[in-house]
C-alpha positions, -999 to 999 in steps of 0.1 A, spaced: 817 -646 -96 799 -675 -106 761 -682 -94 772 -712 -76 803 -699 -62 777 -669 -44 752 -695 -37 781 -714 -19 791 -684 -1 756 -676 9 750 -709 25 779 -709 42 772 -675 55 731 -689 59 721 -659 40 690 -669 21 668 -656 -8 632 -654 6 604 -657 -16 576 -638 -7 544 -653 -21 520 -632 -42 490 -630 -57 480 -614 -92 447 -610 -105 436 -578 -129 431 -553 -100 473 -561 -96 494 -579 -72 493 -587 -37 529 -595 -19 527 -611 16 546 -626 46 540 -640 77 558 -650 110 577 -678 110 561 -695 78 573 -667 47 595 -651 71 618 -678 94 614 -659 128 587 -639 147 583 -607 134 592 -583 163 600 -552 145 587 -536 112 604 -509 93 610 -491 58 636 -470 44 628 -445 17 641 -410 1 676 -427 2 698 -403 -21 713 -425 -53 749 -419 -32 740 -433 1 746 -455 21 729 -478 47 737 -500 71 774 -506 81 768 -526 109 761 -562 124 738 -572 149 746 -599 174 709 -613 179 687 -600 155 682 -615 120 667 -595 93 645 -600 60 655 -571 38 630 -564 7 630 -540 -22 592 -526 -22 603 -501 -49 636 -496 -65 669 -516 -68 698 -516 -44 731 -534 -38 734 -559 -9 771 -566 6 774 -590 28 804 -602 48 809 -629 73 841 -620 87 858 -642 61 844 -636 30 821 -608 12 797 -610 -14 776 -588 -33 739 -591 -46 713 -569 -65 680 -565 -48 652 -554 -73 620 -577 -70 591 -569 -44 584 -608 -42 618 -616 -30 641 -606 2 671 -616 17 677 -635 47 706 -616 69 714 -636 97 726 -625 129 765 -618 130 767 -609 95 779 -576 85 760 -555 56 759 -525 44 732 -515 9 747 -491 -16 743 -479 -54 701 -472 -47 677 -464 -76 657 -433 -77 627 -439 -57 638 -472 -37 615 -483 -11 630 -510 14 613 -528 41 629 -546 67 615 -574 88 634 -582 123 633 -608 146 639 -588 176 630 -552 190 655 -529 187 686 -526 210 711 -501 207 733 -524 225 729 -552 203 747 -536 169 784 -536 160 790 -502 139 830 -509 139 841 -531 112 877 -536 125 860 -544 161 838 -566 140 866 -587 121 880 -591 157 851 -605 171 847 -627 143 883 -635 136 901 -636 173 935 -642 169 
C-alpha cells in the first residue's frame, strides 16, 4: 500500500500522527505533551503497557467515547486499525510521535519488540461499559444492514 493511499485511509478514518514536541540538548532528550494543545482532548486518563511478550497481543476492542493517543516510549509495535469498512496497518517505533485513535475505531497492536514500552493518553476515565470487545458485534454496529 502506497503512503498516500494510508494517508487517505487515515483521514477518512481521522486517525492522525501526533507529533510530540522534544527538546535535545547534551544531557538527552526531553518528549512532551499537553492537553488539548500536543494532545487534541483533555487528558483524563494516563497509562503504560510494558513486559508485552514478542507474541502478544493488545487491544481488540473499540471504544464508543473515548479517543486515544497511543505512543511507543520504548520499542516498536504494529498498529491495525479498522473502521468498519476498511483496515490499515502502521509501525509505531518513535518516542516523538503517537497516533491519534479516535473514538469508534477498532484496534488491536501486534508483532511487539523486545522491551516495548507504550503509553497511552485517553480522553475519558475508564468505563467498562464504554468498550466493544466483539468484532462481529462491532462490524454490526458500524455496518447495520
Amino acid at each position: 500500500m502506497s503512503l498516500h493511499s494510508l494517508i487517505r485511509t487515515f483521514a477518512r478514518m481521522k486517525v492522525e500522527i501526533i507529533p510530540i514536541p522534544k527538546v535535545i540538548d547534551e544531557r538527552g532528550a526531553l518528549v512532551f505533551a499537553e492537553s488539548n494543545t500536543t494532545i487534541p482532548f483533555s487528558i483524563q486518563r494516563v497509562f503504560w503497557i510494558y513486559d508485552i511478550p514478542s507474541h502478544a497481543q493488545r487491544g481488540g476492542h473499540a471504544h464508543w467515547e473515548c479517543s486515544e493517543v497511543v505512543i511507543p516510549i520504548n520499542g516498536a509495535f504494529t498498529m491495525c486499525l479498522d473502521d468498519g469498512m476498511e483496515r490499515r496497518s502502521i509501525r509505531m517505533s518513535s518516542p516523538d510521535e503517537g497516533i491519534l485513535v479516535p473514538a469508534g475505531v477498532w484496534c488491536e497492536l501486534k508483532d511487539f519488540t523486545s522491551n516495548t514500552i507504550l503509553l497511552v493518553l485517553a480522553s475519558h476515565p475508564y468505563d467498562p461499559q464504554g468498550y466493544e470487545h466483539n468484532y462481529d458485534q462491532y462490524l454490526k454496529i458500524k455496518n447495520p444492514q
